[in-house]
C-alpha positions in Angstrom: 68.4 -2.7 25.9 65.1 -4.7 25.3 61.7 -3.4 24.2 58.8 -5.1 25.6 55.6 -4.8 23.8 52.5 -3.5 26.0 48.8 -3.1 25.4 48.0 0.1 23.5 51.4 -0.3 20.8 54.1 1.5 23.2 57.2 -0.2 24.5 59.0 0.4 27.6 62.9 -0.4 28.1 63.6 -2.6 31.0 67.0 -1.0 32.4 67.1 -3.4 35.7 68.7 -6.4 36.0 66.7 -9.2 37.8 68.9 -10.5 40.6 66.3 -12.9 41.9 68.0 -16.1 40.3 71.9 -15.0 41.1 70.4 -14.6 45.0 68.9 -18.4 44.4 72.2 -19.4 42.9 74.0 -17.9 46.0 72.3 -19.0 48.6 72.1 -22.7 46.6 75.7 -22.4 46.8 76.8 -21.3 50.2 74.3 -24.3 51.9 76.4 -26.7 49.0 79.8 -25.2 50.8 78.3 -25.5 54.2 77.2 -29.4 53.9 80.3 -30.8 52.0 83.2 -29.3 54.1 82.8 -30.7 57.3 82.8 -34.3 55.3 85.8 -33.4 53.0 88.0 -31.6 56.3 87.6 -35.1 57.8 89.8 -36.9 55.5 91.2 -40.2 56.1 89.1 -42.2 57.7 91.0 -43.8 61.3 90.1 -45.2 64.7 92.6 -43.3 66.6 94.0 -44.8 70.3 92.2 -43.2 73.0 94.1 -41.0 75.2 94.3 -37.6 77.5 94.6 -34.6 74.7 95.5 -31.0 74.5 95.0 -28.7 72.2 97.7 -27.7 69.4 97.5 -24.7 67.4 96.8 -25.3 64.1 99.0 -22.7 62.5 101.6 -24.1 60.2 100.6 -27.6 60.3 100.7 -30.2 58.4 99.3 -34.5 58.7 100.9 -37.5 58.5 98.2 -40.6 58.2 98.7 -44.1 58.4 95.7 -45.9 58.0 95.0 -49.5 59.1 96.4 -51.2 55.9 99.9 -49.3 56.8 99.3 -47.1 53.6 100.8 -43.5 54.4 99.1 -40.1 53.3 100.5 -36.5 53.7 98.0 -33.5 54.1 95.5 -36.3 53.1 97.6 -37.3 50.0 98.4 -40.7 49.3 102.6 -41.2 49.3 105.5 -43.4 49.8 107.9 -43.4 52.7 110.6 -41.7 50.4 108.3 -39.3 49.3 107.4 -38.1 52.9 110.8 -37.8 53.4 111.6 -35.1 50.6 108.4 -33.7 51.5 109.2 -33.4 55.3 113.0 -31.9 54.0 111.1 -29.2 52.1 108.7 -28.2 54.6 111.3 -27.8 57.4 113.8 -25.4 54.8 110.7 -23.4 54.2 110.0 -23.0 57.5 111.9 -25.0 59.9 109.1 -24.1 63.4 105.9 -26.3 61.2 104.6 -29.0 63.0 103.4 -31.8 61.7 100.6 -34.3 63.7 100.9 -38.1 63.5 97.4 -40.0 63.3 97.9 -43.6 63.4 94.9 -46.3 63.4 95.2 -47.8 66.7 95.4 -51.4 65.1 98.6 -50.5 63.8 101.5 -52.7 64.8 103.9 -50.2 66.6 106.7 -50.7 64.6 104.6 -48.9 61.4 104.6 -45.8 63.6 107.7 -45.7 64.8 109.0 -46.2 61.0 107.5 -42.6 60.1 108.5 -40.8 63.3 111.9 -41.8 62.3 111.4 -40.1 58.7 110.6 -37.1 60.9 113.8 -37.7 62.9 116.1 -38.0 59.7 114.1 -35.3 58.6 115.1 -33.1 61.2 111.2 -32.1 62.7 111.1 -30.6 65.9 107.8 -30.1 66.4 105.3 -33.2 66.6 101.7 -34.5 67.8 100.6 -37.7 68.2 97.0 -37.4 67.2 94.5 -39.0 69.5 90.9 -39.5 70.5 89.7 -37.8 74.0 88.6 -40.5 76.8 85.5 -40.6 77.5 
């Protein structure tokens, strides 16, 4: 406990705690969280085809990218095509009903796409999304 001197020679204990600047550091915080995750949930950076769409349930999900370069990214992870492929084997033994959603830069030559949905295939996925913008 601290003694703090005042006018006329007696001290006083202080037996509170000032919580003023761990409310400042909260609420600095929680605004921090609130600006940064919509930018970090957005993750690789794509022009998707434009198409009708219909919403999937996001439950058990998991994203496979292919950007316009033809480089390939799982759950926003940078990987190789032999990589996915163990990756895609281990999610489907853990739980063999997870879907996985295909986004594909529309300037993507077809053939790049069709190369990963036939990892999926070998891989033995049953449930799939191609990822697309809504029309206008």
């Amino acid at each position: 406990m601290t003694r703090r001197y005042q006018p006329g020679g007696r001290t006083r204990q202080i037996r509170e705690i000032n919580m003023t600047p761990l409310i400042d550091l909260t609420f600095l915080l929680l605004i921090t969280f609130m600006i940064t995750f919509p930018l970090v949930e957005q993750g690789i950076p794509l022009r998707l085809p434009k198409g009708k769409t219909q919403d999937v349930d996001k439950k058990d999900t998991h994203t496979v990218a292919i950007d316009a370069k033809a480089d390939l990214y799982f759950d926003d992870l940078p990987t190789t095509p032999d990589m996915l492929a163990a990756e895609l084997k281990t999610q489907v033994g853990t739980d063999p009903d997870t879907t996985i959603l295909v986004r594909a830069d529309e300037s993507l030559p077809y053939g790049k796409v069709v190369a990963v949905l036939r990892i999926m295939h070998d891989a033995q996925i049953t449930r799939m999304a191609l990822v697309t913008d809504p029309q206008p």
